[in-house]
C-alpha positions as CSV (number, residue, x, y, z in Angstrom):
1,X,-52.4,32.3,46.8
2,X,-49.5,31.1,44.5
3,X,-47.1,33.3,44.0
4,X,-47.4,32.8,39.9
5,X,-50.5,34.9,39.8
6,X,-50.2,38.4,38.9
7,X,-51.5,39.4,42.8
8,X,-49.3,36.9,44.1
9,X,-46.1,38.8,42.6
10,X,-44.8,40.9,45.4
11,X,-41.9,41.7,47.3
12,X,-43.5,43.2,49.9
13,X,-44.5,39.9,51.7
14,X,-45.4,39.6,55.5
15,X,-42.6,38.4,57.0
16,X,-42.7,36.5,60.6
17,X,-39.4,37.5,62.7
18,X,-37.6,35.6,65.4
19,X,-37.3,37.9,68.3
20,X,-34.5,37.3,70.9
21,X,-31.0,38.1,72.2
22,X,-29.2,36.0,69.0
23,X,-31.6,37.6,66.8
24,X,-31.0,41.0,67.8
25,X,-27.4,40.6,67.9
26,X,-27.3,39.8,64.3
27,X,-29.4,42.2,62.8
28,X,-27.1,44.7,62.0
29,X,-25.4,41.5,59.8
30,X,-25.2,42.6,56.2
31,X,-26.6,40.7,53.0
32,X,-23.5,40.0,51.9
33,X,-22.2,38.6,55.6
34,X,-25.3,36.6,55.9
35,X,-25.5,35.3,52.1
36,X,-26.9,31.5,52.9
37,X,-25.0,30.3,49.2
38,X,-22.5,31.8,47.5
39,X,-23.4,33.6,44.2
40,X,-20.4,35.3,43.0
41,X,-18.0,34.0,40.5
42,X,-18.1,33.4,36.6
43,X,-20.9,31.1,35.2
44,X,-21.5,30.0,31.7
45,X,-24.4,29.3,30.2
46,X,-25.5,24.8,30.0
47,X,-28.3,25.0,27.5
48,X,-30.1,21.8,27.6
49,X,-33.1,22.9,26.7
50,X,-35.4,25.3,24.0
51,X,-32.1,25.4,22.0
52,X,-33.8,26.6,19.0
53,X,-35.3,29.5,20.5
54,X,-32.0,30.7,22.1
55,X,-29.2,29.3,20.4
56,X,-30.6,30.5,16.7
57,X,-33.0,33.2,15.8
58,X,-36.0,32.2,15.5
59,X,-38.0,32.7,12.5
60,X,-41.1,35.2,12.3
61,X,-44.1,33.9,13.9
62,X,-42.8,31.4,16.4
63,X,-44.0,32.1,19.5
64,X,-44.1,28.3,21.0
65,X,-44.0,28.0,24.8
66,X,-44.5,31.6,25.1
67,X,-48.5,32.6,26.7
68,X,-48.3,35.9,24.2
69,X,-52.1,37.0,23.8
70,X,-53.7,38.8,20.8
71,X,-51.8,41.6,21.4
72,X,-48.7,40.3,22.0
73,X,-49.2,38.7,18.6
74,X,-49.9,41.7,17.1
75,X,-47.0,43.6,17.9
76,X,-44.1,40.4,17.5
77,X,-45.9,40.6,13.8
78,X,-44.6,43.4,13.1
79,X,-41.3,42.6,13.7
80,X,-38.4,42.4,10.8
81,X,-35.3,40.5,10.5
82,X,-32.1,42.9,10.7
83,X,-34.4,45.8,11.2
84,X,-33.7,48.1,14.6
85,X,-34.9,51.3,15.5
86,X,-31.4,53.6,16.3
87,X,-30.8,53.4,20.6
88,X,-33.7,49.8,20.9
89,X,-30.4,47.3,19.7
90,X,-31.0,46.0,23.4
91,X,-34.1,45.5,23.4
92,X,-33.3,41.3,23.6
93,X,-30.7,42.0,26.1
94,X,-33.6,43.7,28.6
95,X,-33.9,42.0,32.3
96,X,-37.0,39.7,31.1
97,X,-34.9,38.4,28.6
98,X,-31.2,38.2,29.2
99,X,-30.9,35.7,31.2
100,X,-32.0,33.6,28.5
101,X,-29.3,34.6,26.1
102,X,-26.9,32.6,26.1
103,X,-22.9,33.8,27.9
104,X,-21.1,34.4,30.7
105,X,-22.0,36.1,34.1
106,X,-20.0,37.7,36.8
107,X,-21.4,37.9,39.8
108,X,-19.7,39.9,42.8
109,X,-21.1,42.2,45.4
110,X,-20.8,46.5,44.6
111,X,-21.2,47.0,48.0
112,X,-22.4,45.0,51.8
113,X,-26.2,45.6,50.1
114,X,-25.7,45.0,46.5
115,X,-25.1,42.4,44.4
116,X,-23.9,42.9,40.9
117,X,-24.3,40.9,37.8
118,X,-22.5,41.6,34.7
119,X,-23.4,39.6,31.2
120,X,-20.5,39.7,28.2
121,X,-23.8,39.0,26.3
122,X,-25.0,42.6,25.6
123,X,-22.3,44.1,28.0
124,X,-25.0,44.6,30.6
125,X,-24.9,45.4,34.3
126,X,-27.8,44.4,36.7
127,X,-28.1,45.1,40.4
128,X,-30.1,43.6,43.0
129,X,-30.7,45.9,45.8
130,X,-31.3,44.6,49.6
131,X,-32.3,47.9,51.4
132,X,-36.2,47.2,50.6
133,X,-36.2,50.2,48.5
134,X,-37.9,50.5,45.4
135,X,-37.3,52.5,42.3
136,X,-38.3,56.0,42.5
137,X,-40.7,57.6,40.5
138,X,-37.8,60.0,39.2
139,X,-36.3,57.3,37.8
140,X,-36.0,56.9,34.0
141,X,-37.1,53.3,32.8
142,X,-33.7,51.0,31.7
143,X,-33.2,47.9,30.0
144,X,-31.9,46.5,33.5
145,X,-34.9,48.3,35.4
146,X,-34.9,48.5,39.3
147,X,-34.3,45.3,41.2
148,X,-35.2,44.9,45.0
149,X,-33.9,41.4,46.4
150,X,-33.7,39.3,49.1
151,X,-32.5,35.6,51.2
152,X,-35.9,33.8,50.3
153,X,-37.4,32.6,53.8
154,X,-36.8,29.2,54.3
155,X,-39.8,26.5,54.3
156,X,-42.2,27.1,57.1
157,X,-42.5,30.8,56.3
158,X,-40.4,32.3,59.1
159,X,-37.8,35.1,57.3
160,X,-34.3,35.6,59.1
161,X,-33.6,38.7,57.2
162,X,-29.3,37.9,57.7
163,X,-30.0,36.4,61.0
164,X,-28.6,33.2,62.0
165,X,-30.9,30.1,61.0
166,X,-31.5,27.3,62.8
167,X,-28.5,24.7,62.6
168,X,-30.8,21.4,61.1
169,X,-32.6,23.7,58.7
170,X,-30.5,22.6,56.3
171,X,-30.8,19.0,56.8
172,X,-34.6,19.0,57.1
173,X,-34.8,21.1,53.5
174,X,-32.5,18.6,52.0
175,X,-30.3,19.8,48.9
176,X,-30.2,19.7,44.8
177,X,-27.9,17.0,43.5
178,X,-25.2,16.1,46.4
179,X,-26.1,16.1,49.2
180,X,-25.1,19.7,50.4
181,X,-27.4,21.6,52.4
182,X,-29.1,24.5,50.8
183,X,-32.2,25.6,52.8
184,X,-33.3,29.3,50.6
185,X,-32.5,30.9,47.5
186,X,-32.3,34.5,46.6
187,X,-35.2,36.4,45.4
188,X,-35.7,39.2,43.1
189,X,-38.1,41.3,41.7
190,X,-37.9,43.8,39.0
191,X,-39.9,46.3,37.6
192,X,-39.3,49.8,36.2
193,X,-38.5,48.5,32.6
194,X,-37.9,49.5,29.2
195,X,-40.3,47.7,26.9
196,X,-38.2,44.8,25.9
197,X,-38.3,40.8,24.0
198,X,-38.8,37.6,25.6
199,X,-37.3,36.1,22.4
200,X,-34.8,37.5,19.8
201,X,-38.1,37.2,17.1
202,X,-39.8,40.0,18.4
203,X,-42.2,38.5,21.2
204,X,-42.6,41.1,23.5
205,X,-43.1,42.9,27.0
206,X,-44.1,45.8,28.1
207,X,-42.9,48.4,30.4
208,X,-45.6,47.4,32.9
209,X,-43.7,43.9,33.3
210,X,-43.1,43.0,37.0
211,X,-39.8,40.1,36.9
212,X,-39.7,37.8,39.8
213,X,-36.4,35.5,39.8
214,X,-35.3,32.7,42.1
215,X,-30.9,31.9,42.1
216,X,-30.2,28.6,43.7
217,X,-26.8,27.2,43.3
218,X,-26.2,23.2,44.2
219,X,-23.2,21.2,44.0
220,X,-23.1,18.1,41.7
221,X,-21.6,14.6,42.4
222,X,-18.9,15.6,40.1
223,X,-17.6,18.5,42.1
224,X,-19.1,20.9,39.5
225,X,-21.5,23.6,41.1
226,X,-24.7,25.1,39.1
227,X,-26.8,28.0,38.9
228,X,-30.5,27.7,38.5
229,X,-32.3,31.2,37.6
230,X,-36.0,30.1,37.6
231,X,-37.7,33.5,36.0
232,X,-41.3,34.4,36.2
233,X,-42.3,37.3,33.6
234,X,-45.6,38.8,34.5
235,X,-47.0,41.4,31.9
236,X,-50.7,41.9,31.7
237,X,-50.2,43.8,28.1
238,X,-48.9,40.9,26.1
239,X,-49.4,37.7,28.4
240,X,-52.2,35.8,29.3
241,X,-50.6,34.1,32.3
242,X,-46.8,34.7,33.5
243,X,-44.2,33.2,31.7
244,X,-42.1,30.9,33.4
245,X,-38.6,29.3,32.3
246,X,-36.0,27.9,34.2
247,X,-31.8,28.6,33.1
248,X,-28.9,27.4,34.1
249,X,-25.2,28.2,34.3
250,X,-22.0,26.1,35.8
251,X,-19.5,28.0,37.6
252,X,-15.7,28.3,36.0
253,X,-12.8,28.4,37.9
254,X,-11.8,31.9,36.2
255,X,-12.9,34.3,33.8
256,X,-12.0,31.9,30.8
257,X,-14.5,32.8,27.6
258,X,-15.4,36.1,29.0
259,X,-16.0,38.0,25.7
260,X,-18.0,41.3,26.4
261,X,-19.9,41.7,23.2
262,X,-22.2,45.1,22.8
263,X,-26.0,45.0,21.9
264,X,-25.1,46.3,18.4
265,X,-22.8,43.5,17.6
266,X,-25.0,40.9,18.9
């Protein structure tokens, strides 16, 4: 079953180990240690595409590209421009919808099994969790929700889970742009949301939203390396299908531009 159906969605994925002496001498190998690409750094936004959704706010009503149902419709409709209920100024700055925003990311690792990104857009902090974990149900709903992540299994549906991988995987995968080998891609999926907007207009989602993301980094000809974030929003409330869109950032050599701005001044 594709994974862009709603049943498809899941984390929780059978996974197919390699057993053997290698194996279990490198299963104690952290996330981090065993990263396959290299995440952290500063990356910009490059928007090529759907510039007047993201660049301008869009005006009342346009909800192009985006699978809203009746609903959906509904409630964007009732949206005002420069009108925001006291402690929702966030609400386009929610996990479903910021990476869409256009800004800067920092990307480093809080700790050996979490990876941390930080927008100036918004001034807000996600984290991608490796432990398998998922949120608990004490947990109060956030803009950020919780995240659970991992290495994406390479093709062929075997998962290393940090260990080693087999030295022509790379070559037989192939790579984005330059030739570089780049055999999996991390994966994330959130849930445990505040409601939030898919679009600065008002097009919403719901707190029932499950978020599945794919980061893949490839180095260009040029010697310039890019971040793809292909984002699948699945929200039975307000969306007949998921919504798909695919961003993408270029790294910076330093934290030129970084201009933490908060929801309120956005």
């Amino acid at each position: 079953m594709s994974r862009f159906t709603r049943s498809g969605i899941s984390l929780a994925a059978a996974l197919t180990l390699t057993v053997g002496p290698a194996a279990l001498s490198q299963s104690q190998t952290s996330p981090r240690d065993s990263a396959p690409v290299d995440l952290t750094g500063y990356w910009v936004s490059v928007v090529t595409e759907d510039w007047r959704w993201r660049m301008i706010v869009p005006g009342k009503g346009d909800y192009a590209s985006i699978p809203v149902n009746a609903e959906g419709i509904r409630v964007a409709d009732q949206w005002e421009p420069g009108v925001t209920e006291p402690g929702e100024e966030c609400r386009p700055y929610g996990a479903a919808g910021i990476m869409r925003v256009p800004g800067r990311l920092h990307i480093t690792w809080e700790d050996d099994r979490t990876l941390r990104i930080d927008t100036d857009a918004g001034t807000q902090t996600r984290l991608f969790h490796f432990d398998g974990g998922e949120a608990r149900p004490e947990m109060e709903p956030s803009w950020q929700g919780y995240s659970s992540a991992r290495w994406e299994p390479p093709p062929g549906g075997r998962a290393f889970l940090g260990f080693a991988a087999p030295p022509d995987l790379g070559a037989a995968v192939g790579s984005a742009g330059s030739g570089t080998s780049r055999w999996r891609s991390l994966e994330a999926v959130t849930t445990h949301l505040r409601p939030g907007y898919l679009r600065w207009n008002g097009v919403p989602y719901s707190a029932d939203t499950v978020l599945t993301e794919y980061y893949d980094v490839a180095d260009m000809p040029n010697g310039d390396t890019w971040l793809f974030v292909t984002t699948i929003v699945d929200d039975p409330q307000y969306l007949e299908v998921p919504y798909v869109t695919s961003t993408n950032f270029k790294k910076q050599a330093d934290d030129s531009g970084w201009n933490p701005t908060s929801c309120s001044d956005g």
